[in-house]
FIPAKOL-985049 format. One record per residue (C-alpha): residue in three letters; x, y negated, z negated. Coordinates in pm, 1 decimal, padded with zeros to 6 digits. Last residue first. Layout:
N
+------+----------+----------+----------+
| resn |       c1 |       c2 |       c3 |
+------+----------+----------+----------+
|  ALA |        X |        Y |        Z |
...
+------+----------+----------+----------+
***
This chain:
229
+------+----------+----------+----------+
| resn |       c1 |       c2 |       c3 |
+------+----------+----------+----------+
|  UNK | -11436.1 | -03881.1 | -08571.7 |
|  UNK | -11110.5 | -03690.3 | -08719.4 |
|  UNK | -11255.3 | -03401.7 | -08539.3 |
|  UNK | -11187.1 | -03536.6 | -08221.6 |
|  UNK | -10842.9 | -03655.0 | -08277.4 |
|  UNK | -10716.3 | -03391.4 | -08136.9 |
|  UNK | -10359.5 | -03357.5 | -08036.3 |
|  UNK | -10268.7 | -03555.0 | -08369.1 |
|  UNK | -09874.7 | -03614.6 | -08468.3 |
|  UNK | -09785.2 | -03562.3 | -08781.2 |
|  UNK | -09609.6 | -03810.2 | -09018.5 |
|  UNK | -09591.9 | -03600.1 | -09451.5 |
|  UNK | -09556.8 | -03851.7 | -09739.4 |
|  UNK | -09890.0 | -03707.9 | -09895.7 |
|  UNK | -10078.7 | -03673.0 | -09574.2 |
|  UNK | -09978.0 | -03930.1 | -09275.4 |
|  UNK | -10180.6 | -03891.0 | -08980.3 |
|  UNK | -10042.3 | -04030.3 | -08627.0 |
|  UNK | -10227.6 | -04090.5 | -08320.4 |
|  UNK | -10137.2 | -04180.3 | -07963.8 |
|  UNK | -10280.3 | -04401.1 | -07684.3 |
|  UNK | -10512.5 | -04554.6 | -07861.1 |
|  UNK | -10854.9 | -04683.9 | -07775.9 |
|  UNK | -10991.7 | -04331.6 | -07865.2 |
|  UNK | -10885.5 | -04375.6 | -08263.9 |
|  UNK | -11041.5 | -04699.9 | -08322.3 |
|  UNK | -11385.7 | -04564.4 | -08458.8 |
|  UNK | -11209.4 | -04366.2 | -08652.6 |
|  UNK | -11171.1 | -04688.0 | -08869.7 |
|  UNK | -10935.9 | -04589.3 | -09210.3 |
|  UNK | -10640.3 | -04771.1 | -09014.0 |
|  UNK | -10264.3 | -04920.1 | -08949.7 |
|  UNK | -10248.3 | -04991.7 | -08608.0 |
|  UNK | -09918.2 | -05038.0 | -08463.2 |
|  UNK | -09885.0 | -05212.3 | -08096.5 |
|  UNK | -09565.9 | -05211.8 | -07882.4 |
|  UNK | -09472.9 | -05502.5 | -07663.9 |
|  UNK | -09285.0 | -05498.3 | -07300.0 |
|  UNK | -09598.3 | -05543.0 | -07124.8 |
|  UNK | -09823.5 | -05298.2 | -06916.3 |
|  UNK | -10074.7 | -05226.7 | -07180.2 |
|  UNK | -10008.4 | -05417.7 | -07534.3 |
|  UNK | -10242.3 | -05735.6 | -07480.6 |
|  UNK | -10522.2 | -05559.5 | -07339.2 |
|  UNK | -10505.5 | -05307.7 | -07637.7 |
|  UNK | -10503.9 | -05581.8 | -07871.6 |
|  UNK | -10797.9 | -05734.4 | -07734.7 |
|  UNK | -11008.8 | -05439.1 | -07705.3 |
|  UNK | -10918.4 | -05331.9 | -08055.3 |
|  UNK | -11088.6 | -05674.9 | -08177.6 |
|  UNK | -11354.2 | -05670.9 | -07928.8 |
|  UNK | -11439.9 | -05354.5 | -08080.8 |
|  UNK | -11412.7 | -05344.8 | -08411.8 |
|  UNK | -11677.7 | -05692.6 | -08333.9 |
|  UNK | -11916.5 | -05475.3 | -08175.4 |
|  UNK | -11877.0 | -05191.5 | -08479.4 |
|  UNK | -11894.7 | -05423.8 | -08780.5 |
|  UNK | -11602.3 | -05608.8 | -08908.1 |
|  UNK | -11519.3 | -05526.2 | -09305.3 |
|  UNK | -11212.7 | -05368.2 | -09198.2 |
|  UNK | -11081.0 | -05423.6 | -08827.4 |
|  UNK | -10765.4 | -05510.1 | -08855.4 |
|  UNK | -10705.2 | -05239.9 | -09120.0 |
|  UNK | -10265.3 | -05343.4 | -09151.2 |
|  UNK | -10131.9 | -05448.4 | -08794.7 |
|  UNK | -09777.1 | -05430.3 | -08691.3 |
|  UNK | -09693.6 | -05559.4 | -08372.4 |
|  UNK | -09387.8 | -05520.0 | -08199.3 |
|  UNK | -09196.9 | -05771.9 | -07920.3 |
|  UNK | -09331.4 | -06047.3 | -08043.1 |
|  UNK | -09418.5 | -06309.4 | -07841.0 |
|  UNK | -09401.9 | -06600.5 | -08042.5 |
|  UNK | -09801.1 | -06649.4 | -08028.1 |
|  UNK | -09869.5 | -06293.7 | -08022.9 |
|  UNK | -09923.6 | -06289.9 | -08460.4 |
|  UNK | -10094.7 | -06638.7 | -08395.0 |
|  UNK | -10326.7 | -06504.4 | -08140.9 |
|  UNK | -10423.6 | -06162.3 | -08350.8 |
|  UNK | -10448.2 | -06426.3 | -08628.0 |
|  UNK | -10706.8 | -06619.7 | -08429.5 |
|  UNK | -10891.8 | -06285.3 | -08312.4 |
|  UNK | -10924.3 | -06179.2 | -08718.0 |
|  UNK | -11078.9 | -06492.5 | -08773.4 |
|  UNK | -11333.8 | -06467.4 | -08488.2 |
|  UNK | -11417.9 | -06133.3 | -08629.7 |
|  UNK | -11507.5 | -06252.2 | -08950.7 |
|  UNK | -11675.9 | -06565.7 | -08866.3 |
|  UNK | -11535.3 | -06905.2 | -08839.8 |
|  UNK | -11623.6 | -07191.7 | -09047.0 |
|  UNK | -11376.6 | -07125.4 | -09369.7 |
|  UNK | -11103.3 | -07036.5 | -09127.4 |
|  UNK | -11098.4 | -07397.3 | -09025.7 |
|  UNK | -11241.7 | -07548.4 | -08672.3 |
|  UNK | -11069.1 | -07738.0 | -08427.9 |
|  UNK | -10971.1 | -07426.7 | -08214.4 |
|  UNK | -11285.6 | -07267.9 | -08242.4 |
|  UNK | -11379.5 | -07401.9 | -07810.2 |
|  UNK | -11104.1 | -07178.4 | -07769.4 |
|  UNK | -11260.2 | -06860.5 | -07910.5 |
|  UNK | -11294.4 | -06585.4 | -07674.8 |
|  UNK | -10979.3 | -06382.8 | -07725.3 |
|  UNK | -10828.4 | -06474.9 | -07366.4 |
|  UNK | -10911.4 | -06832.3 | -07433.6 |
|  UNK | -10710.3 | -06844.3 | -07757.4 |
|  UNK | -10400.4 | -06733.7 | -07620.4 |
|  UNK | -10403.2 | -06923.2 | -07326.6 |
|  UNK | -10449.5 | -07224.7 | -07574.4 |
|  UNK | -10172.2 | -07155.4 | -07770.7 |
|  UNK | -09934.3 | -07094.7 | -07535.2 |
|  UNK | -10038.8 | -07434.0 | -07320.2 |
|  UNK | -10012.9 | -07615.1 | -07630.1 |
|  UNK | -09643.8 | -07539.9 | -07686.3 |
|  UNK | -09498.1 | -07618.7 | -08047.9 |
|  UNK | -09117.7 | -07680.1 | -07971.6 |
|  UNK | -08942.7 | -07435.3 | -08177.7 |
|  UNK | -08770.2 | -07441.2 | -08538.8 |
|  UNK | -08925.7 | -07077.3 | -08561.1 |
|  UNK | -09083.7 | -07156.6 | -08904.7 |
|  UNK | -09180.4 | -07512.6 | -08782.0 |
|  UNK | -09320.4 | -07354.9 | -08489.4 |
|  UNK | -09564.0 | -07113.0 | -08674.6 |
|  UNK | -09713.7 | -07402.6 | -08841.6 |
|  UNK | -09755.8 | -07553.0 | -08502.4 |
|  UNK | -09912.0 | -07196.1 | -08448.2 |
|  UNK | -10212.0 | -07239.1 | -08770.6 |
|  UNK | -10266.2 | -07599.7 | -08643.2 |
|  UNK | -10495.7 | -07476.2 | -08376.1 |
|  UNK | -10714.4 | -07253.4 | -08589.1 |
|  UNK | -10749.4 | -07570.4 | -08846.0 |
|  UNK | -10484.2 | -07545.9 | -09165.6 |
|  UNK | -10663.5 | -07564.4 | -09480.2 |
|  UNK | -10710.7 | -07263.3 | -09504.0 |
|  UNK | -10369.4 | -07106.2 | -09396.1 |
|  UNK | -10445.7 | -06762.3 | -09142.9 |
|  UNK | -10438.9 | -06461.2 | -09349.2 |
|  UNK | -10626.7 | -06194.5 | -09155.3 |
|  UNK | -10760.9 | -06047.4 | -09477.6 |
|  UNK | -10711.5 | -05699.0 | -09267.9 |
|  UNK | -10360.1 | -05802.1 | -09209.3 |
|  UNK | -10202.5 | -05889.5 | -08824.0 |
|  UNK | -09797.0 | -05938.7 | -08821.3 |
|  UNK | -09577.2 | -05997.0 | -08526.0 |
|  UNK | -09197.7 | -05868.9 | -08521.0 |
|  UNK | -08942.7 | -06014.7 | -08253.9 |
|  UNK | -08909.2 | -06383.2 | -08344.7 |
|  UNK | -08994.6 | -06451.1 | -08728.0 |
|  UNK | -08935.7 | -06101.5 | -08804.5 |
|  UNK | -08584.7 | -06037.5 | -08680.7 |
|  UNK | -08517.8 | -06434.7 | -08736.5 |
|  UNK | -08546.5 | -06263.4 | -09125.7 |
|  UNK | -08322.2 | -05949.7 | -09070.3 |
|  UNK | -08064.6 | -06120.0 | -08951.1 |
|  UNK | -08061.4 | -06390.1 | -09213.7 |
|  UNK | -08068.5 | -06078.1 | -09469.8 |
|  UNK | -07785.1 | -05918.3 | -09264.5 |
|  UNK | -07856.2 | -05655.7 | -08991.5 |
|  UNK | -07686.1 | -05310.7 | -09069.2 |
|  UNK | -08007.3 | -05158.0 | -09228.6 |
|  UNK | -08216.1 | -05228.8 | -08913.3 |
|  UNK | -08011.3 | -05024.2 | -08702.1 |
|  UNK | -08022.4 | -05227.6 | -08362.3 |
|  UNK | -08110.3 | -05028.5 | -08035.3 |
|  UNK | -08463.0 | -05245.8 | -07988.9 |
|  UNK | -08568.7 | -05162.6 | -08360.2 |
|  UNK | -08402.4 | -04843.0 | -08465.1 |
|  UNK | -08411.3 | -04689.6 | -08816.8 |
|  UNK | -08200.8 | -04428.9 | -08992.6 |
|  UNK | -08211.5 | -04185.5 | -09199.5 |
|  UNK | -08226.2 | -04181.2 | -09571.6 |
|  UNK | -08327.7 | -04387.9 | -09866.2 |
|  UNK | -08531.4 | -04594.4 | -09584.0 |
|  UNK | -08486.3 | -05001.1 | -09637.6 |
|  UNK | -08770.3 | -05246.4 | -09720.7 |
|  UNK | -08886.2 | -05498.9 | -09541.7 |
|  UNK | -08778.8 | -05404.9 | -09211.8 |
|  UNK | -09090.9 | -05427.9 | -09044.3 |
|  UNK | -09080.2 | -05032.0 | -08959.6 |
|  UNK | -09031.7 | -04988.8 | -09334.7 |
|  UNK | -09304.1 | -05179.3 | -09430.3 |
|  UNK | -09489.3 | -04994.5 | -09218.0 |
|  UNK | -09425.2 | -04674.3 | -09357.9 |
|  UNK | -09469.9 | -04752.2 | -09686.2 |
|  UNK | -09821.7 | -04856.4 | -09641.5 |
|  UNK | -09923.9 | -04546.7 | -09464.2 |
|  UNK | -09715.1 | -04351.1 | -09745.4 |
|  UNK | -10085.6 | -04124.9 | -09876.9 |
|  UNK | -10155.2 | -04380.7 | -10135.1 |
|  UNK | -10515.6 | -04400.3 | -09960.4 |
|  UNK | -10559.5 | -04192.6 | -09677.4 |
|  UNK | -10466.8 | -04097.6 | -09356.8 |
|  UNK | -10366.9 | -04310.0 | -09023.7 |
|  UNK | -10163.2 | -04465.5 | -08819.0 |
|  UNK | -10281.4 | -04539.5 | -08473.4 |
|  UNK | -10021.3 | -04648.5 | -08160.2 |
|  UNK | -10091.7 | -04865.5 | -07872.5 |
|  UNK | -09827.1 | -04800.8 | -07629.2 |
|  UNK | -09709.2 | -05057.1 | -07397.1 |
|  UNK | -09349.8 | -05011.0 | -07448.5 |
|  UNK | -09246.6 | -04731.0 | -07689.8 |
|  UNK | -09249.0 | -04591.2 | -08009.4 |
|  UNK | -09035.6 | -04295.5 | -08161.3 |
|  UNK | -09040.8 | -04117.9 | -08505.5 |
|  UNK | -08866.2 | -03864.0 | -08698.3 |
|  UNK | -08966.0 | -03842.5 | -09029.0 |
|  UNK | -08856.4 | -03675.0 | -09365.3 |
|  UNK | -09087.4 | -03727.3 | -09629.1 |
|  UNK | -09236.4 | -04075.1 | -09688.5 |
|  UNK | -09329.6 | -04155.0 | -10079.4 |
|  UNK | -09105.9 | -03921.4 | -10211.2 |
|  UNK | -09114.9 | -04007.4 | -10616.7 |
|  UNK | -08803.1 | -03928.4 | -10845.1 |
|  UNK | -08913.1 | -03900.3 | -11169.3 |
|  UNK | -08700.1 | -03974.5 | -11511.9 |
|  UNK | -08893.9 | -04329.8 | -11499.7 |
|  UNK | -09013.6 | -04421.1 | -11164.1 |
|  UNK | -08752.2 | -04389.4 | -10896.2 |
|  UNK | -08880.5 | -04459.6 | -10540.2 |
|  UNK | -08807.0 | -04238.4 | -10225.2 |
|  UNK | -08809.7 | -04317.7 | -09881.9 |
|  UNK | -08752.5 | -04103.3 | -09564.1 |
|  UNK | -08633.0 | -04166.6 | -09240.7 |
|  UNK | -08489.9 | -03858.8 | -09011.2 |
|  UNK | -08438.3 | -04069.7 | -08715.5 |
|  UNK | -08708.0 | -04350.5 | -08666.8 |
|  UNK | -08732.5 | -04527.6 | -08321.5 |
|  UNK | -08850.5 | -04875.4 | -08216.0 |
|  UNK | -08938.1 | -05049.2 | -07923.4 |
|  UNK | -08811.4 | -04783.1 | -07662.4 |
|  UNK | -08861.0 | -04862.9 | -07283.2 |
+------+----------+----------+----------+
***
């Protein structure tokens, strides 16, 4: 099944008398169950490109597809129950609330969703990444990895059907890059949910089930990601 599809997307930004293409013409397609990597370096349109798949910003040209709907037709309100509901976000900071313990961090969620906060969600969540018995505890008194594994939870908590994660895995070091990418991959195979890994961490690359390199604007797909290693 198709999550999301680009169709000849591109973005450019006007700086001065200079136009600047930040993502060249693309053509794009991601599907159910797949754990996709995104990669290349710094300034090279990684970051534009996901914003774009999130719907945060809209492509000069071409079009975008998230389940079927064009993204540029849906209306602000549209756009936002798009992302509170469908599209799940993991950062490298991991940005849970500070003062919020792990388990408030999806009653917060709730009151964005104007659901019923569900315990049993929650904790099933938390179990499968290891850190139930953290549930009490603030960001401040978990380690890195553990924080990165509750915002994986609260990203999955509304069941997203995409998500979008920006260096989950910086600063973590190689055991804990792996539980992390473990995780996410277990929750992504066999479901109706798409995973996007936004990444400098080779060390990722194998988990996934395809890879992408952006270069100056420019998506291509990697046969061999070998040599990237």
């Amino acid at each position: 099944m198709k999550i999301l599809e680009l169709k000849n997307v591109y973005k450019e930004f006007v700086d001065g008398n200079h136009t600047i293409t930040a993502l060249k013409p693309t053509n794009l397609q991601i599907n159910a169950g797949e754990v996709i990597a995104i990669i290349g370096p710094s300034g090279s349109g990684k970051s534009t490109l996901l914003t774009l798949m999130a719907g945060l910003q809209k492509p000069t040209g071409g079009r975008i597809e998230f389940l079927e709907k064009d993204l540029a037709k849906l209306t602000p309100k549209e756009n936002n129950e798009l992302r509170l509901h469908q599209i799940g976000f993991v950062l490298q900071s991991s940005n849970l609330v500070p003062f919020l313990r792990v388990k408030e961090q999806f009653q917060l969620v709730d009151l964005m969703i104007k659901e019923d906060y569900s315990v049993e969600q929650a904790n099933h969540l938390l179990a499968t990444m290891g850190i139930l018995q953290r549930k009490n505890l603030y960001p401040s008194e978990l380690s890195g990895g553990e924080r990165q594994r509750a915002a994986i939870c609260r990203a999955l908590y509304p069941k997203p059907r995409l998500l979008l994660t920006d260096e989950p895995t910086a600063n973590l070091d190689t055991k804990k890059s792996r539980e992390v990418i473990s995780l996410l991959v277990r929750k992504t195979k066999g479901t109706n949910r798409a995973t996007i890994i936004v990444t400098h961490d080779t060390r990722l690359l194998s988990y996934c089930d395809r890879v992408f390199q952006i270069i100056d604007g420019y998506v291509e797909e990697v046969v061999d990601t070998k040599n990237l290693s």
